[in-house]
MIRODREN-514951 format. One record per residue: residue number from 1; residue in three letters; x, y, z of N, C-alpha, C, CB in turn. Coordinates in Angstrom, 2 decimals, padded with zeros to 5 digits. Glycine has a CB too. Example, Ala and Ser with C-alpha at 12.3 -4.5 7.8 and 13.67 -1.06 7.14 Angstrom:
REC | num | residu | n.px | n.py | n.pz | ca.px | ca.py | ca.pz | c.px | c.py | c.pz | cb.px | cb.py | cb.pz
REC | 1 | ALA | 013.19 | -005.69 | 007.80 | 012.30 | -004.50 | 007.80 | 013.20 | -003.30 | 007.80 | 011.31 | -004.47 | 009.05
REC | 2 | SER | 012.85 | -002.25 | 007.08 | 013.67 | -001.06 | 007.14 | 012.90 | 000.03 | 007.87 | 014.08 | -000.60 | 005.72
END
This chain:
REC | num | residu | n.px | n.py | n.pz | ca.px | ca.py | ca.pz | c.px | c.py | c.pz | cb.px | cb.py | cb.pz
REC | 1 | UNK | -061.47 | -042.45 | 220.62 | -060.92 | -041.19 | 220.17 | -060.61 | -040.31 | 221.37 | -061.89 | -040.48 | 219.21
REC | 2 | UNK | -059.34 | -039.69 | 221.27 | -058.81 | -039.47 | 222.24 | -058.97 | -037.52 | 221.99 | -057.29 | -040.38 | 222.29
REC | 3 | UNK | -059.27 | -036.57 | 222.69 | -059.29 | -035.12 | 222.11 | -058.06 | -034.34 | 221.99 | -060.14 | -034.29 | 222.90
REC | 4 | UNK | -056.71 | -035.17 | 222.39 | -055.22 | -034.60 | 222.64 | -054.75 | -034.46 | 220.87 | -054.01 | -035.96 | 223.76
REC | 5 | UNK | -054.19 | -033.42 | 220.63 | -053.75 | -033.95 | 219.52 | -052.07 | -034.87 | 219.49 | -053.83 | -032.66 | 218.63
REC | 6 | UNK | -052.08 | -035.87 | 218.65 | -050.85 | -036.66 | 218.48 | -049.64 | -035.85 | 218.08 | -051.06 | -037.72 | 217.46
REC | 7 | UNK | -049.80 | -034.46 | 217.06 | -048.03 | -034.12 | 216.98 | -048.05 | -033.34 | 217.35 | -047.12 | -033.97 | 215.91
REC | 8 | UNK | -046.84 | -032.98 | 217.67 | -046.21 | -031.61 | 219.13 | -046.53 | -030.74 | 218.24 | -044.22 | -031.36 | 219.87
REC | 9 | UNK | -046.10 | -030.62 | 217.08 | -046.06 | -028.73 | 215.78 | -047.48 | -028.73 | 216.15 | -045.68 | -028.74 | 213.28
REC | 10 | UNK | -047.74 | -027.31 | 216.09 | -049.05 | -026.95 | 215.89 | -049.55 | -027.03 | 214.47 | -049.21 | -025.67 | 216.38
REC | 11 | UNK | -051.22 | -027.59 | 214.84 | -051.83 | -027.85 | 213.38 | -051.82 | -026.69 | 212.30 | -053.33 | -028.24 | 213.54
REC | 12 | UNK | -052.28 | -027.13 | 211.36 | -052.83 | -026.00 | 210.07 | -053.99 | -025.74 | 210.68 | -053.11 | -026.56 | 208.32
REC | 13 | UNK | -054.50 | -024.35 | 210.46 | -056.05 | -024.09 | 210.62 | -057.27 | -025.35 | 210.22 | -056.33 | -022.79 | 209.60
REC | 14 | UNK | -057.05 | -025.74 | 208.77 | -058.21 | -026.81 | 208.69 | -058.26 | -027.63 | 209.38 | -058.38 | -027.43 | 207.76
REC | 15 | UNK | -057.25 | -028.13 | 209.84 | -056.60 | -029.12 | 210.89 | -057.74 | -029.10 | 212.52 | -054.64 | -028.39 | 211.26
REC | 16 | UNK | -057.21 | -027.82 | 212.98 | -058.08 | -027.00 | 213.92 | -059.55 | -027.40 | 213.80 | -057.95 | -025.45 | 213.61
REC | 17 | UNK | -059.91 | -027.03 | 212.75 | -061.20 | -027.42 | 212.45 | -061.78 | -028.56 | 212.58 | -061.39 | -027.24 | 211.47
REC | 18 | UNK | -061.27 | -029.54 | 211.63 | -061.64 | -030.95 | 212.33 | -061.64 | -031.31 | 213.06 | -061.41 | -031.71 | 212.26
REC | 19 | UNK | -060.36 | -030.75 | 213.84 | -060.11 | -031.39 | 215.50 | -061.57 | -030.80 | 216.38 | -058.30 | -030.53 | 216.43
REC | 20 | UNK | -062.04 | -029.51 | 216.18 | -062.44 | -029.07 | 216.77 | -064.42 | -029.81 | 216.31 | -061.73 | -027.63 | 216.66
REC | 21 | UNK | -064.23 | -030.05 | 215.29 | -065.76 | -030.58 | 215.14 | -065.53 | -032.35 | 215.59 | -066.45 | -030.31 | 213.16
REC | 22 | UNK | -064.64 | -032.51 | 215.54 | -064.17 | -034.31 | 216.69 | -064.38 | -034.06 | 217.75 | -062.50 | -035.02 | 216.92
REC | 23 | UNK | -063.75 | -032.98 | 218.38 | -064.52 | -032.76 | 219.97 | -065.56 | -032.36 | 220.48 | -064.09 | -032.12 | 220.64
REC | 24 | UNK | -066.45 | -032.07 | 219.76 | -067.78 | -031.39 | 219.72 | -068.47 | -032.81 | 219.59 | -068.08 | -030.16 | 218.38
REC | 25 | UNK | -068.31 | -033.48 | 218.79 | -069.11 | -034.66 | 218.22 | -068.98 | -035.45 | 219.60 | -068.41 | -035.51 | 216.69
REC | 26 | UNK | -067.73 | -035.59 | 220.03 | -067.25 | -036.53 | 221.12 | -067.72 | -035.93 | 222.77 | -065.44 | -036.64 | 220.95
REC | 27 | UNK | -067.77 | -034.89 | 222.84 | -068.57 | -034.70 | 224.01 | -069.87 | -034.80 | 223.94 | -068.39 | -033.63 | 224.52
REC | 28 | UNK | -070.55 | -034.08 | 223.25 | -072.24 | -034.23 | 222.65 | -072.36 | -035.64 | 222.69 | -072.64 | -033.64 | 220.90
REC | 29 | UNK | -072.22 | -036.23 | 222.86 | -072.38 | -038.07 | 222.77 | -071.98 | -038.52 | 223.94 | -071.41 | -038.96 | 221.60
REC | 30 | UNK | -071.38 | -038.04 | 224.62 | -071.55 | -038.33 | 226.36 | -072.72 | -038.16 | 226.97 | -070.74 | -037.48 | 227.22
REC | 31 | UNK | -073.57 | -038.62 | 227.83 | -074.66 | -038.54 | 228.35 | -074.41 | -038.12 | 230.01 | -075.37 | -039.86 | 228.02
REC | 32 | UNK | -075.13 | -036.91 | 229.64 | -074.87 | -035.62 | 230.77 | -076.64 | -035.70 | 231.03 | -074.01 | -033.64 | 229.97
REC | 33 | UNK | -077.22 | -036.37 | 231.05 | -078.72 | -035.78 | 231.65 | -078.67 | -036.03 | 232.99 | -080.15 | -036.50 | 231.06
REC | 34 | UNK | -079.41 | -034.51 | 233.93 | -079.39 | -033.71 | 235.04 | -080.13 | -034.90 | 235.76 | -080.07 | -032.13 | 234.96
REC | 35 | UNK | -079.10 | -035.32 | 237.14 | -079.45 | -036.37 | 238.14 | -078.89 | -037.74 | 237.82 | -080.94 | -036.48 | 238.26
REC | 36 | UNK | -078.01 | -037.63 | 236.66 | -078.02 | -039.37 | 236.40 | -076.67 | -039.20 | 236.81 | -078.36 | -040.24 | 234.67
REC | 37 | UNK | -075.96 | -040.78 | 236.55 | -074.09 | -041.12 | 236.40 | -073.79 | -040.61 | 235.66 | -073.38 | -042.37 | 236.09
REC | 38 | UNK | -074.55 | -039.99 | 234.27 | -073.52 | -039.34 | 233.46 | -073.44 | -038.15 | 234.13 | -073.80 | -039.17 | 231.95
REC | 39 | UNK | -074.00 | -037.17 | 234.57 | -074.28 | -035.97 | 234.76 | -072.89 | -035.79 | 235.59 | -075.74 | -035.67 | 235.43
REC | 40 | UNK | -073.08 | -037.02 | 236.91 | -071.67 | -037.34 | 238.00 | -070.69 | -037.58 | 237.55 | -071.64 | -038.38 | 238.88
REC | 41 | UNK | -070.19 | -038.43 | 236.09 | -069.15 | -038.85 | 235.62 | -068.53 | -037.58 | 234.53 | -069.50 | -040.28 | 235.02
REC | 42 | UNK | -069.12 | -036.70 | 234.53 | -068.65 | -036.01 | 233.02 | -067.54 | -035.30 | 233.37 | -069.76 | -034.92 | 232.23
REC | 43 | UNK | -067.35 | -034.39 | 234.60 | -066.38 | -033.79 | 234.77 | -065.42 | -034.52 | 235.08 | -066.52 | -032.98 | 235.46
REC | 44 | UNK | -065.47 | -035.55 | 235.29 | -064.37 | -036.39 | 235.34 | -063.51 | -036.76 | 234.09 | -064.84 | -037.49 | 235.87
REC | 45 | UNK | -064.78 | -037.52 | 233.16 | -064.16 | -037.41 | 231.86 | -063.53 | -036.17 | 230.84 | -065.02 | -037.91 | 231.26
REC | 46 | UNK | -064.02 | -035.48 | 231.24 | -063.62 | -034.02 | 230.54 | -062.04 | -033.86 | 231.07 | -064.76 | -032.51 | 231.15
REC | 47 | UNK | -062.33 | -034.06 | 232.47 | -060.93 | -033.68 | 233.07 | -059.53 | -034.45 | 232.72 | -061.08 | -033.84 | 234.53
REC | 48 | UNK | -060.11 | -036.08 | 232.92 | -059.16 | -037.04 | 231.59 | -058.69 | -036.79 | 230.33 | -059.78 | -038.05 | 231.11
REC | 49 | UNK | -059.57 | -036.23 | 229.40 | -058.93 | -035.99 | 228.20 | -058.16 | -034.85 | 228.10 | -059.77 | -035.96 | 227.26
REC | 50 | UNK | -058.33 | -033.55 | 228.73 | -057.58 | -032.16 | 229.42 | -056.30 | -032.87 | 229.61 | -058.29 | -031.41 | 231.06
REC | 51 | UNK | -056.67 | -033.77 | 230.64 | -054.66 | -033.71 | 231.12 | -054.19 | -034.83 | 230.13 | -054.05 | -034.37 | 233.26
REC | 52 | UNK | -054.42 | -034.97 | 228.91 | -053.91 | -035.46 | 227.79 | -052.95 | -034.74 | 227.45 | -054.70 | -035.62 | 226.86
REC | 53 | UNK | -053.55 | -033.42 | 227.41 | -052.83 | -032.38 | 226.44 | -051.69 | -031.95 | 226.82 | -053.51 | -031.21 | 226.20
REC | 54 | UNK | -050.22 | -031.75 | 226.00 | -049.08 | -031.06 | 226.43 | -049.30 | -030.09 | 227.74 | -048.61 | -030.26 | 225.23
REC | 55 | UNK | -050.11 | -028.85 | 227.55 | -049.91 | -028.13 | 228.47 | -050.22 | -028.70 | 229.76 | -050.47 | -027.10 | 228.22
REC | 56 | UNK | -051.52 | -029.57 | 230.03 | -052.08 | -029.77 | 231.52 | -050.96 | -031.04 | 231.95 | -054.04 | -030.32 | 231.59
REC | 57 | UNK | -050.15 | -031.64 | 230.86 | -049.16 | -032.92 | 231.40 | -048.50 | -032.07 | 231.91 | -048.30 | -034.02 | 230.44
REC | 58 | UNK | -047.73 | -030.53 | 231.79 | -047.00 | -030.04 | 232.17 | -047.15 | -029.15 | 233.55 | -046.69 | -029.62 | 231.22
REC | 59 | UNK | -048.46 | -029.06 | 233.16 | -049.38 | -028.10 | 234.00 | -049.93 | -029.08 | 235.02 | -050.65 | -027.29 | 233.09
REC | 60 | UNK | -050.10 | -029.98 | 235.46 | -051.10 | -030.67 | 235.79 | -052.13 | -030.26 | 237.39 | -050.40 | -032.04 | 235.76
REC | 61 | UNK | -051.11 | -028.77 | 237.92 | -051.98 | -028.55 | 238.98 | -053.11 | -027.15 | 238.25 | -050.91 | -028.12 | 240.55
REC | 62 | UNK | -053.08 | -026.74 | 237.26 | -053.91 | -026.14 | 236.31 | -054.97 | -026.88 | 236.23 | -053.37 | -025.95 | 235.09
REC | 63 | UNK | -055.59 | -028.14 | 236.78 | -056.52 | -028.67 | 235.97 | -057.27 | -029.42 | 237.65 | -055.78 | -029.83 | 234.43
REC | 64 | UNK | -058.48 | -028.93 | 237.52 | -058.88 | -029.46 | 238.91 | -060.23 | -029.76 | 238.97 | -058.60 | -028.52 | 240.02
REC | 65 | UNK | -060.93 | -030.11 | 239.87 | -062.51 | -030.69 | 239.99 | -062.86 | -030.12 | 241.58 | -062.64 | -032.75 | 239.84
REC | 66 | UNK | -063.81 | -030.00 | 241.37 | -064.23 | -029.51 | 243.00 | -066.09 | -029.67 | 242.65 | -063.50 | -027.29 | 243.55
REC | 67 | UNK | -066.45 | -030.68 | 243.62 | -067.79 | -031.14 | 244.36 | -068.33 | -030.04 | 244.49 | -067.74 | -031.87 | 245.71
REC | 68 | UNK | -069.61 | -029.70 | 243.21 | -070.73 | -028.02 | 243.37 | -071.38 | -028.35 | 244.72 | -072.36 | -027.69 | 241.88
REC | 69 | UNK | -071.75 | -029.40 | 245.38 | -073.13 | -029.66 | 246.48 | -072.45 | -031.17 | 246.84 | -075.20 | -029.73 | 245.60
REC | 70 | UNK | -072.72 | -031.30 | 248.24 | -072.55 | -032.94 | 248.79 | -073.22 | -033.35 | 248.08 | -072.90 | -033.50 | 250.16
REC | 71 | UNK | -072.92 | -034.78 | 247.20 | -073.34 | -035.98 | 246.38 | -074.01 | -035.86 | 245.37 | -073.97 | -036.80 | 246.95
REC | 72 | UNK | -073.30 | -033.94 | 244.92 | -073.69 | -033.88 | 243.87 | -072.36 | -033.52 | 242.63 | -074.81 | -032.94 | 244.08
REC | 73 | UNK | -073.22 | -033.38 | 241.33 | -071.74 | -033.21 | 240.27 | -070.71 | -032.39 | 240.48 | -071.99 | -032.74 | 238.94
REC | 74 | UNK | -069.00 | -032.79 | 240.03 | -068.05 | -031.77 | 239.64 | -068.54 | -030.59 | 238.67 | -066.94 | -032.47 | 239.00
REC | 75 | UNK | -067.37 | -029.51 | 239.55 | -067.00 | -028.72 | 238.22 | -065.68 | -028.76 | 237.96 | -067.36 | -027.29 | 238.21
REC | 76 | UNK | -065.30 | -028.21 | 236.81 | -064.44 | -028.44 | 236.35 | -063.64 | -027.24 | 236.24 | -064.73 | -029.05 | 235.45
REC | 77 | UNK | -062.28 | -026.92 | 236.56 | -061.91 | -025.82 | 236.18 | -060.37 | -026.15 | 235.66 | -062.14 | -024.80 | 237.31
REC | 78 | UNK | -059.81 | -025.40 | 234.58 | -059.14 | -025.90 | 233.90 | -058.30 | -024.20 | 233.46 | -060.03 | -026.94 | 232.84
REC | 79 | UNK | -057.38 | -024.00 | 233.81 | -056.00 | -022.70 | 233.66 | -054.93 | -022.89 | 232.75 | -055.08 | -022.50 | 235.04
REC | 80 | UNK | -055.20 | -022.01 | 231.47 | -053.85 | -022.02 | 230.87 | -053.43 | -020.69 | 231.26 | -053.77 | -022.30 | 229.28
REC | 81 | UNK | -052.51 | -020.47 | 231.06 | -051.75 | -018.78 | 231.83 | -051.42 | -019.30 | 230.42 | -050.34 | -018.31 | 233.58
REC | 82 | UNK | -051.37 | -017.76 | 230.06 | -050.80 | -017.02 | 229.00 | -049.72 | -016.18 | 229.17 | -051.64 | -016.33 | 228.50
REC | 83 | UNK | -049.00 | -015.54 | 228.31 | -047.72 | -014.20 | 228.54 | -048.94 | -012.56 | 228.79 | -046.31 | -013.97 | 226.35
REC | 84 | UNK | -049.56 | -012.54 | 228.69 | -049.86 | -011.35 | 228.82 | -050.57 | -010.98 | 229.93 | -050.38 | -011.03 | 227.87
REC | 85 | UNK | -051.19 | -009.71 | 230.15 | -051.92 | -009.52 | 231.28 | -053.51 | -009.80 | 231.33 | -051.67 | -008.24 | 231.60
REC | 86 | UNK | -054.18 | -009.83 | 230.31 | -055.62 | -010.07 | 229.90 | -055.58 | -011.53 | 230.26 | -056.07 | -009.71 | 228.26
REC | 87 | UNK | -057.15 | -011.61 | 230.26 | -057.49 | -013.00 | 230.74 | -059.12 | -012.87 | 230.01 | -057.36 | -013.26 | 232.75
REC | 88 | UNK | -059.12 | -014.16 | 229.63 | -060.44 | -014.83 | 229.34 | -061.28 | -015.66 | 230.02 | -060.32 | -015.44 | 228.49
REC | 89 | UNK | -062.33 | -015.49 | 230.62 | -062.80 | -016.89 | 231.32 | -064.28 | -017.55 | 230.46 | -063.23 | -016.48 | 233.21
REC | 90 | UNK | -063.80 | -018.89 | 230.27 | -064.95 | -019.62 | 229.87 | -065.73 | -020.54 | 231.08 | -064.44 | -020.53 | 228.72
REC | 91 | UNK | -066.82 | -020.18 | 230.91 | -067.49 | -020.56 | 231.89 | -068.71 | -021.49 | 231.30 | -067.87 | -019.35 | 232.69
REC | 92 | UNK | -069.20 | -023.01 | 231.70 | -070.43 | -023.26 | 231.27 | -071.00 | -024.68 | 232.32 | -070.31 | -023.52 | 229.53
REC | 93 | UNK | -071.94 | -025.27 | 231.69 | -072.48 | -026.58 | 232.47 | -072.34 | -027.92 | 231.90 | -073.92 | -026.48 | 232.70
REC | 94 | UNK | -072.64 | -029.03 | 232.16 | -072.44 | -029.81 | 231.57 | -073.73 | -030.85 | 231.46 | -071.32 | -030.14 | 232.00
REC | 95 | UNK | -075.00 | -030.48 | 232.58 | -076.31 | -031.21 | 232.12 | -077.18 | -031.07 | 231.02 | -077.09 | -031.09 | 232.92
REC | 96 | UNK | -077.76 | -032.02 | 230.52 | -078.85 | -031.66 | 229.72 | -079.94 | -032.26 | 230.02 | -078.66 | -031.84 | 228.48
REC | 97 | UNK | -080.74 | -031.89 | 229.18 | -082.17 | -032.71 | 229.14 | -082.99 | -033.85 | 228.98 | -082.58 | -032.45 | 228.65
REC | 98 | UNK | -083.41 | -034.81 | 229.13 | -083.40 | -035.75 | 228.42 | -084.03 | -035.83 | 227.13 | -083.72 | -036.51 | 229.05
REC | 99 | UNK | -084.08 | -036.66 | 226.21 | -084.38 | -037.33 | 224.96 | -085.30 | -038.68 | 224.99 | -083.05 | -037.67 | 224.36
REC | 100 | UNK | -085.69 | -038.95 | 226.56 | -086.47 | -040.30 | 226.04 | -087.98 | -040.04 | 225.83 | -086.35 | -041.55 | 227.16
REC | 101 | UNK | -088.45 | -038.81 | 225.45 | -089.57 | -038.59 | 224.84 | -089.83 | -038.40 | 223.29 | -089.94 | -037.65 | 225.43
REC | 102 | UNK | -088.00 | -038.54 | 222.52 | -088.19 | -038.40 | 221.34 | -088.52 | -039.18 | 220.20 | -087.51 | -038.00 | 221.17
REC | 103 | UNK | -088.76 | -040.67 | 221.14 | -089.12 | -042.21 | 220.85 | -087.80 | -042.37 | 219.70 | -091.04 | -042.53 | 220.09
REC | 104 | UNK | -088.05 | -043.17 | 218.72 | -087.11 | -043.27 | 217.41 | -086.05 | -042.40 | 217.26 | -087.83 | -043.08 | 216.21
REC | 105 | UNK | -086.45 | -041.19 | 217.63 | -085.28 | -040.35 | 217.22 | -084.69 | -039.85 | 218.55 | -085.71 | -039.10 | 216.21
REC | 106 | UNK | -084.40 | -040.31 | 219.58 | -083.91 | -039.76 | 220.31 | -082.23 | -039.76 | 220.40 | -084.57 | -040.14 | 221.19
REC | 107 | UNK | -081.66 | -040.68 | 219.59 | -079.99 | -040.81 | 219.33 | -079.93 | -039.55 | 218.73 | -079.31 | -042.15 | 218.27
REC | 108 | UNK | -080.60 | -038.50 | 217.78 | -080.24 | -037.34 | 216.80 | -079.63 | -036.66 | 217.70 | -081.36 | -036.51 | 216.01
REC | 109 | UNK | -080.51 | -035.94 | 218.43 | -079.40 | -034.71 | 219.04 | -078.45 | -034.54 | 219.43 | -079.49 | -034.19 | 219.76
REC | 110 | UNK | -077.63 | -035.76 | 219.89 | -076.63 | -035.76 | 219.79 | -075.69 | -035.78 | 218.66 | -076.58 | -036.35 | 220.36
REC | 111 | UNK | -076.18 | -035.79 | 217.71 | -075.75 | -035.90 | 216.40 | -075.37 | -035.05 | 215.46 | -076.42 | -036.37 | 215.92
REC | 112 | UNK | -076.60 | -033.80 | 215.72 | -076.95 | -033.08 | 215.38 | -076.19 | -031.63 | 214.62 | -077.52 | -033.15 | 216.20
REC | 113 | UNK | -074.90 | -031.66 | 215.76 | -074.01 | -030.97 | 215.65 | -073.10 | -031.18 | 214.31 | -073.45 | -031.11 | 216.78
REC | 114 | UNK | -072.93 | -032.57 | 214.48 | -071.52 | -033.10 | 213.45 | -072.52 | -033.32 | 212.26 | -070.41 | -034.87 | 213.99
REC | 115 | UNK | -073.97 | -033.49 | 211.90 | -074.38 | -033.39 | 210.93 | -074.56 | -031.89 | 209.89 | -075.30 | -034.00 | 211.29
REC | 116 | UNK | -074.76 | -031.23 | 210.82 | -075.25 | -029.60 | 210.35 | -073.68 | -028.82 | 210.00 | -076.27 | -028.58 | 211.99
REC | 117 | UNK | -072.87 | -029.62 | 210.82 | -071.22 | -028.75 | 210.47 | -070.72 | -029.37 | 209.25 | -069.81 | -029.00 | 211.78
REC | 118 | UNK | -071.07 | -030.42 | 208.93 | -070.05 | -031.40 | 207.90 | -070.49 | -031.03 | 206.32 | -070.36 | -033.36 | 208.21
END
């Protein structure tokens, strides 16, 4: 599953919605725990599915990675320009915690999300 959407028209709102609980589900299920390959690989992947999208194919110097610490993880920074003068910035991380103390249940939390929304 890819997070681009397939038709150029913009969706219906419910549309939005699903898309938007597909990408939630689909990152949450990447394994980002702090010090591992995922933690190193995520901004990468994030940054892959980004330049999926119409704007960053068009945009594509909008969309960039830059090394936080020698041999340690990307961040990710990612620019849509808008028509107006305001600006929004989203800002966040991408490690987590681990789960291998949750024995049996440690697949849930990742889960967790797309269960409680649906």
């Amino acid at each position: 599953m890819t997070m681009h959407p397939s038709a150029s028209e913009p969706a219906a709102p419910q549309d939005w919605s699903s898309r938007t609980l597909a990408w939630l589900d689909q990152l949450v299920s990447w394994p980002s725990e702090g010090g591992t390959a995922g933690e190193q690989a995520f901004a990468g992947q994030l940054a892959d599915e980004l330049a999926q999208l119409p704007y960053f194919q068009e945009h594509p110097e909008q969309l960039w990675r830059q090394t936080a610490w020698p041999d340690g993880p990307e961040n990710l920074f990612a620019l849509v320009r808008g028509s107006g003068r305001q600006t929004a910035v989203l800002s966040g991380h991408f490690d987590t915690v681990t789960t291998r103390n949750y024995g049996s249940h440690a697949p849930w939390p990742a889960r967790l999300c797309a269960c409680v929304t649906r």
